[in-house]
MARTI-7662 format. One line per 3 residues: for each residue x, y, z of N, C-alpha, C, O. Coordinates in nm, 4 decimals, padded with zeros to 6 digits. Layout:
REM residues N
X Y Z X Y Z X Y Z X Y Z; ...;
This chain:
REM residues 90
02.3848 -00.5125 -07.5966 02.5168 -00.5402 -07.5434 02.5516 -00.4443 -07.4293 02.5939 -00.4820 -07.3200; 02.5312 -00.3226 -07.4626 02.5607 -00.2146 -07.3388 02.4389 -00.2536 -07.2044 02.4387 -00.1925 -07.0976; 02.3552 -00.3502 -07.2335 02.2624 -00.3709 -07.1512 02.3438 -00.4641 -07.0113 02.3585 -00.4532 -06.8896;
02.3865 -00.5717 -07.1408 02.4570 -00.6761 -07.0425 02.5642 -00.6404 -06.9901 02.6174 -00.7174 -06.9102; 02.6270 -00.5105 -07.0217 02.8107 -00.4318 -06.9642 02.7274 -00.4216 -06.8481 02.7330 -00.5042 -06.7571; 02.6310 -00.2983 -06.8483 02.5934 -00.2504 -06.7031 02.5664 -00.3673 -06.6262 02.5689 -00.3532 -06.5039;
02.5504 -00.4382 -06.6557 02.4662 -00.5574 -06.5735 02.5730 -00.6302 -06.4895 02.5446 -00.6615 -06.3738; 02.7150 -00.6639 -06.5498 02.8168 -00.6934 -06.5239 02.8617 -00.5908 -06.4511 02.8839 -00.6322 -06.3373; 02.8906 -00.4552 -06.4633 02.9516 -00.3813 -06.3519 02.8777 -00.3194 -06.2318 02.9259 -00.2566 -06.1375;
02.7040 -00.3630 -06.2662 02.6525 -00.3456 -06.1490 02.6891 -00.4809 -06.0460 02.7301 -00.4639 -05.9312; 02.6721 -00.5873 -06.0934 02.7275 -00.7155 -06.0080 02.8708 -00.6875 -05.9453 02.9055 -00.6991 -05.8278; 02.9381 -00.6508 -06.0464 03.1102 -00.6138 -05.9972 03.1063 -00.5443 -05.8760 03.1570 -00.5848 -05.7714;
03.0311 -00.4140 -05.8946 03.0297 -00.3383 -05.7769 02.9717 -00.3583 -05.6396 03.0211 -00.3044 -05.5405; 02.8461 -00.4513 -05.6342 02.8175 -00.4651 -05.5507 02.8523 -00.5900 -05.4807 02.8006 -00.6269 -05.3753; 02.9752 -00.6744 -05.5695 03.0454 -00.7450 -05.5166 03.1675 -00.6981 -05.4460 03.2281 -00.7727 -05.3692;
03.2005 -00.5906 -05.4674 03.3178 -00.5272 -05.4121 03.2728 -00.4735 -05.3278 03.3355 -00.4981 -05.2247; 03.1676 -00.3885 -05.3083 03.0970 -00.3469 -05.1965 03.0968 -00.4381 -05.0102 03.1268 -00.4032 -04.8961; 03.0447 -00.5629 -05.0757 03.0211 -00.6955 -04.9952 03.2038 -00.7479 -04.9377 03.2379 -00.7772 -04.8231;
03.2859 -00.7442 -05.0561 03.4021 -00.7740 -05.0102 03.4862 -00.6749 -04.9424 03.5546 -00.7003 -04.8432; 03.4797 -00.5818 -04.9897 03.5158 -00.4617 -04.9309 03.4977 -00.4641 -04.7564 03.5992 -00.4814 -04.6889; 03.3564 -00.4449 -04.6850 03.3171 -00.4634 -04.5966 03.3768 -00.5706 -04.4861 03.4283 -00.5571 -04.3751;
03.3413 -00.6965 -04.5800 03.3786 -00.7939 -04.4859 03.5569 -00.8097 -04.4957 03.6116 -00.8442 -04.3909; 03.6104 -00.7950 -04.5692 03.7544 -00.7771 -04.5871 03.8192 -00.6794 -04.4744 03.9263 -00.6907 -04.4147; 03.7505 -00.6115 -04.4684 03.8279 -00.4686 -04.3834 03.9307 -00.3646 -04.4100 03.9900 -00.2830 -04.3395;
03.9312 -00.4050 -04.5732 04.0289 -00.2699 -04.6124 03.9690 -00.1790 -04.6207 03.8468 -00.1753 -04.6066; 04.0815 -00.0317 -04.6593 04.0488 00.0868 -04.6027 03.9492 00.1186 -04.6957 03.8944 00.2232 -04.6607; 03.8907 00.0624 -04.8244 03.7276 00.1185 -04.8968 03.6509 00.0478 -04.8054 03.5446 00.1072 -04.7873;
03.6610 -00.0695 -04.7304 03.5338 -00.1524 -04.6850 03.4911 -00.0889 -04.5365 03.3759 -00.1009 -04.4948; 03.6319 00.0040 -04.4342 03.6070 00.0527 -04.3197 03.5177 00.1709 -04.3766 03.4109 00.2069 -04.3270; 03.6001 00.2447 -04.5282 03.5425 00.4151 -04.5125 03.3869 00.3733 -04.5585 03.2985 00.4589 -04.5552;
03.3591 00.2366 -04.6014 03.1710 00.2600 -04.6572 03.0841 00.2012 -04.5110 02.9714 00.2285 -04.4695; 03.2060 00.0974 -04.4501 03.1411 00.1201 -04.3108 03.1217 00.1825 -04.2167 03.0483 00.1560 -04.1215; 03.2004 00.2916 -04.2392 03.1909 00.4306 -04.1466 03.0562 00.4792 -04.1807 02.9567 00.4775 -04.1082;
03.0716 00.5415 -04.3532 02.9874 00.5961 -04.4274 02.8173 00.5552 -04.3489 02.7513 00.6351 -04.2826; 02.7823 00.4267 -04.3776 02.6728 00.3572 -04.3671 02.6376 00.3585 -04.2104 02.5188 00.3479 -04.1799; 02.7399 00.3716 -04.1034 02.7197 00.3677 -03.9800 02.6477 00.5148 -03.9358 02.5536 00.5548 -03.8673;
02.7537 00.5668 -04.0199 02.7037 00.7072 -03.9218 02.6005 00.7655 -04.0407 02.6414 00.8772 -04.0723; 02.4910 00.7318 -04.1112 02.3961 00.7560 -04.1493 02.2991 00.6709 -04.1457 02.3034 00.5501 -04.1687; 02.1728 00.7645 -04.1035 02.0365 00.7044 -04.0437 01.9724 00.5843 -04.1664 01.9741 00.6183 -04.2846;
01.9339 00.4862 -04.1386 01.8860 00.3983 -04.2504 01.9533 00.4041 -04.3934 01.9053 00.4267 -04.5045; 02.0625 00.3797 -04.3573 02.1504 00.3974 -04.5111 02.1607 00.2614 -04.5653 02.1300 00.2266 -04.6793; 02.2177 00.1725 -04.4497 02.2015 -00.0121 -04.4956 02.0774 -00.0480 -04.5497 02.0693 -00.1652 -04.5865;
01.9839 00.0190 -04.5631 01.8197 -00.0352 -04.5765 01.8050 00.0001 -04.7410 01.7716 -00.0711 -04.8357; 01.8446 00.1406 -04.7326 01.8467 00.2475 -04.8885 01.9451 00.1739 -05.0323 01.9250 00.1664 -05.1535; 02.0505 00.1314 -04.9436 02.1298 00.0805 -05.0242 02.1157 -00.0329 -05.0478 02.1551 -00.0733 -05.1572;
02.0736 -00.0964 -04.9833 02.0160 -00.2657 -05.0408 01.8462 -00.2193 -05.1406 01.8127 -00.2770 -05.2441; 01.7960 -00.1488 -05.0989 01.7028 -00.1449 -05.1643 01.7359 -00.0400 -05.3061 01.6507 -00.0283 -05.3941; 01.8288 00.0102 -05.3112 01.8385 00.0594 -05.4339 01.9348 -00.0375 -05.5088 01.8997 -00.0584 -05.6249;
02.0639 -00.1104 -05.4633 02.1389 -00.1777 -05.5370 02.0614 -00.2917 -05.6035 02.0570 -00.3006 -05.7262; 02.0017 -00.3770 -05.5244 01.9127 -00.4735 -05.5627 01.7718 -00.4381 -05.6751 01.7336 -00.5059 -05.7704; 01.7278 -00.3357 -05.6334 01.6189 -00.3213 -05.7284 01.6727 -00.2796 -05.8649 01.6146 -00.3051 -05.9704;
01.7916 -00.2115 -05.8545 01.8846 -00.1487 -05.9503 01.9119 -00.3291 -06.0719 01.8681 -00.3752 -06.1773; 02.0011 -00.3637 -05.9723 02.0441 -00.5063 -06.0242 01.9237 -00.5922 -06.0679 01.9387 -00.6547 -06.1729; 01.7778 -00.6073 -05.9866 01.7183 -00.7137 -06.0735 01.6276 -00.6365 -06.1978 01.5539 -00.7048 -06.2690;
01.6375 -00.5149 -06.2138 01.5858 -00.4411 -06.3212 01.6905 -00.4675 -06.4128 01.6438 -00.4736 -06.5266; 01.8240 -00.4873 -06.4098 01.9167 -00.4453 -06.5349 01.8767 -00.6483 -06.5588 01.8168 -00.6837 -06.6603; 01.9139 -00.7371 -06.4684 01.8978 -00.8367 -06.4924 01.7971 -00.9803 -06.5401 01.8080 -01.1004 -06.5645;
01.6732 -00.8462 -06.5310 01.5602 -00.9226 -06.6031 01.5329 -00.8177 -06.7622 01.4496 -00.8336 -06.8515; 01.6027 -00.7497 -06.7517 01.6152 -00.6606 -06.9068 01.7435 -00.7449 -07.0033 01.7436 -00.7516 -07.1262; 01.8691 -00.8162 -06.8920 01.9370 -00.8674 -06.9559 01.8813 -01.0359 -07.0434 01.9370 -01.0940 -07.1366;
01.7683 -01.0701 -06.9756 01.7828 -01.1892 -07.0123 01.6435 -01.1854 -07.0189 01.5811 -01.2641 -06.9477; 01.5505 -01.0658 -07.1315 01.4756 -01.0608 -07.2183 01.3292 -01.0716 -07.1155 01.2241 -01.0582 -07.1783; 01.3173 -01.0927 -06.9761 01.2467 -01.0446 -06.9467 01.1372 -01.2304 -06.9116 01.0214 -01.2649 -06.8877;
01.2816 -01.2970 -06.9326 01.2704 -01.4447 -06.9355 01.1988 -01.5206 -06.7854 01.2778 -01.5416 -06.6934; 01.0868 -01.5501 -06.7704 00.9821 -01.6012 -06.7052 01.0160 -01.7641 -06.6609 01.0599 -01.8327 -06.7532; 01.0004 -01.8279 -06.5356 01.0345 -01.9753 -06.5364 00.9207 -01.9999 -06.4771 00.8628 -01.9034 -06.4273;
00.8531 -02.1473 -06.4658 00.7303 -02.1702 -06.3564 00.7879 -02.1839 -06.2244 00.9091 -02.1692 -06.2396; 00.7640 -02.2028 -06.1134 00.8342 -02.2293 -06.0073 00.7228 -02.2283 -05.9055 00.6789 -02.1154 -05.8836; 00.6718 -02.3169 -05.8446 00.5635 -02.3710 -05.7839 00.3994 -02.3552 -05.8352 00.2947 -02.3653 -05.7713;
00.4272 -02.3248 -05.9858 00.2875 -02.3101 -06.0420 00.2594 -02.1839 -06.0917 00.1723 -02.1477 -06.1708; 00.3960 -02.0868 -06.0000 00.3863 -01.9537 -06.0560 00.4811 -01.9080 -06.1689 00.5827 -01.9752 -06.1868; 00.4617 -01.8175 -06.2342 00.5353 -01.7195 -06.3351 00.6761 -01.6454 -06.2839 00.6732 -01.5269 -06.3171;
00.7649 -01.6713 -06.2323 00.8788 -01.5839 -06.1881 00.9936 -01.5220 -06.2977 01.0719 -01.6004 -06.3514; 00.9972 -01.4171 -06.3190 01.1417 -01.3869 -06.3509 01.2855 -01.4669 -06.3286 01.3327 -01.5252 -06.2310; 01.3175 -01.4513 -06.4178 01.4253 -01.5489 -06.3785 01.5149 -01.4418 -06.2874 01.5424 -01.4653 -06.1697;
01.5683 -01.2878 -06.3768 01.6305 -01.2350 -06.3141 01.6120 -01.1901 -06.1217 01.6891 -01.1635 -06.0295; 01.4824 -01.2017 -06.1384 01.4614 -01.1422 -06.0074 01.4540 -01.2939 -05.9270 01.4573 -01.2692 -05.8064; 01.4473 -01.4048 -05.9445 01.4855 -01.5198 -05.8952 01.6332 -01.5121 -05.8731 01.6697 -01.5239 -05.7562;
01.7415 -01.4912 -05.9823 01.8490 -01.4891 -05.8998 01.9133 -01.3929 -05.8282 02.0157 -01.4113 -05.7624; 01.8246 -01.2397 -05.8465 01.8490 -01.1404 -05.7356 01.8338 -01.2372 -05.5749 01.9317 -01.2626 -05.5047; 01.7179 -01.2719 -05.5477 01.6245 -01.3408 -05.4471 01.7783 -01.4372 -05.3789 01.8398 -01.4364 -05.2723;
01.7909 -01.5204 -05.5251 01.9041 -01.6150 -05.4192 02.0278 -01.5233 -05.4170 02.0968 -01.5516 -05.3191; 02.0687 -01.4450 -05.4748 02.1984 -01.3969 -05.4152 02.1549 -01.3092 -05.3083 02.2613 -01.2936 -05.2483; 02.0657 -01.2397 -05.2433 02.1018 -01.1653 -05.1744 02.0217 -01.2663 -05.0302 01.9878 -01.2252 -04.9192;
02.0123 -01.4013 -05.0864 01.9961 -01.4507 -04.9420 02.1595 -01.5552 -04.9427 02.1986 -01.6206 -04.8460; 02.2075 -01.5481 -05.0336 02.3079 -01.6169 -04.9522 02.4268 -01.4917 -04.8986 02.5368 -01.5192 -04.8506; 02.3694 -01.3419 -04.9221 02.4913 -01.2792 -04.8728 02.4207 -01.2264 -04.7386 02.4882 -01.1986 -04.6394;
02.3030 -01.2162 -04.7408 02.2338 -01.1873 -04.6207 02.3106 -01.3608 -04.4849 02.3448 -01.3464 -04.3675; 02.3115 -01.4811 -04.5571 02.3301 -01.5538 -04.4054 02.4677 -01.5566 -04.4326 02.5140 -01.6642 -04.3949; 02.5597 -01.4768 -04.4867 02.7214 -01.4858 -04.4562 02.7566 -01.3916 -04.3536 02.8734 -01.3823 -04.3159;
């Protein structure tokens, strides 16, 4: 159960993160400041939030496997894959 909390407030956060940003209130300017004026920080932080998130989310849902063109995929890391391409073309 404490598996699936984190799992939920890692999504929370990095949904607020995303809204934050594109919103333009004053948390979404100060993490766009933050991220601007440090060298490869947008790169670090997608690669840690995401790897963060599809680790808690293939632990949440047992580590659950689908076929998907013949191959073995995670489910969790399948829906890491589609969420961060539909926030990547927004």
């Amino acid at each position: 159960m404490l598996l699936k909390i984190l799992t939920g407030l890692a999504f929370l956060t990095f949904g607020f993160v995303i809204y934050s940003v594109a919103a333009l209130n004053p948390a979404g300017v100060a993490i766009k400041a933050l991220i601007s004026s440090t060298p490869f920080a947008d790169k670090f932080i997608h690669f840690f939030m995401l790897a963060t998130f599809a680790l808690l989310l293939n632990a949440s849902f047992c580590h659950k496997k689908i076929s998907f063109g013949g191959w073995q995929v995670l489910f969790g890391s399948l829906l890491v894959g589609f969420g961060i391409t539909l926030e990547e073309c927004s």
